[in-house]
C-alpha positions in Angstrom: 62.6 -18.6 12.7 59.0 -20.0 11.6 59.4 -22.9 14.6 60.6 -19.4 17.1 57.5 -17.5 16.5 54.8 -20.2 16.6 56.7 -21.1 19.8 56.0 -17.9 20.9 52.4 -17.6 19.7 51.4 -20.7 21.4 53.3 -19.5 25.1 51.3 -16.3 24.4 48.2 -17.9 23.8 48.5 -20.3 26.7 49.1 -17.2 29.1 46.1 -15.4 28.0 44.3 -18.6 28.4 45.0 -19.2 32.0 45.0 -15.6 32.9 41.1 -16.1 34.2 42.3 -18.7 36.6 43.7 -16.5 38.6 40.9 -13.9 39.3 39.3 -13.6 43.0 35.8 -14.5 43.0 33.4 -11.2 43.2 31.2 -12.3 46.5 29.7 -10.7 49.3 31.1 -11.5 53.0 28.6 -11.8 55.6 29.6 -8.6 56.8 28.4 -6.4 53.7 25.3 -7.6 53.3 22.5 -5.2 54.4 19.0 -6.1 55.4 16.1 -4.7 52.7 14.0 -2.1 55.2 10.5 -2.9 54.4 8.3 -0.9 52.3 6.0 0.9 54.0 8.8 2.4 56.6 10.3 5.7 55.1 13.5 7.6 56.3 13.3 10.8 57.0 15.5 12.0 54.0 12.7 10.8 51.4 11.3 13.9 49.0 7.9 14.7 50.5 6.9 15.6 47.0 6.4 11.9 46.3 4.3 10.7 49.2 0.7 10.4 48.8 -1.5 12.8 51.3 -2.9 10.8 54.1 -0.4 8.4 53.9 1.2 7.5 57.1 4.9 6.6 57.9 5.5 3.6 59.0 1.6 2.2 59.1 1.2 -1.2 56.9 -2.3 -1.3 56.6 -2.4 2.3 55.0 1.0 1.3 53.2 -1.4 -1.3 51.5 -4.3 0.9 51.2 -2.7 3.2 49.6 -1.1 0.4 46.9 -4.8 -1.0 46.1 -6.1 2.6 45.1 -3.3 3.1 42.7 -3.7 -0.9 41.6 -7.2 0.4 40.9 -7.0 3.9 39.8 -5.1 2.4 37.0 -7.3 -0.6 36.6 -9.2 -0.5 32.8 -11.9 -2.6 34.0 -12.8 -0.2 36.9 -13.8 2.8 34.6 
């Protein structure tokens, strides 16, 4: 009975065991991948409370402008 049940402990055990062998690996194809947009272009669904006035879409330089007077509105030194 003792020799039954630790035979059937160990086939247990050995099935849990290999039961991660068998999983599918979790990657991305080729096909779902997405390109990042880059920042300074803005869809047309973004909330207009959270643009900054004079800021234009789609415009790098004032994308850039715009990130160097927050950089320096928050800047300590600058005070």
């Amino acid at each position: 009975m003792i020799a039954r049940s630790l035979t059937l402990a160990a086939v247990g055990a050995s099935l849990v065991a290999l039961a991660a062998c068998g999983e599918k690996p979790q990657t991305m194809d080729a096909s779902a991948r997405k390109a990042d947009a880059t920042p300074w272009s803005v869809s047309d669904a973004a909330n207009p409370a959270y643009r900054a006035p004079g800021w234009k879409d789609g415009d790098q330089a004032a994308w850039e402008q715009q990130i160097r007077q927050r950089n320096q509105a928050q800047n300590d030194y600058a005070r």
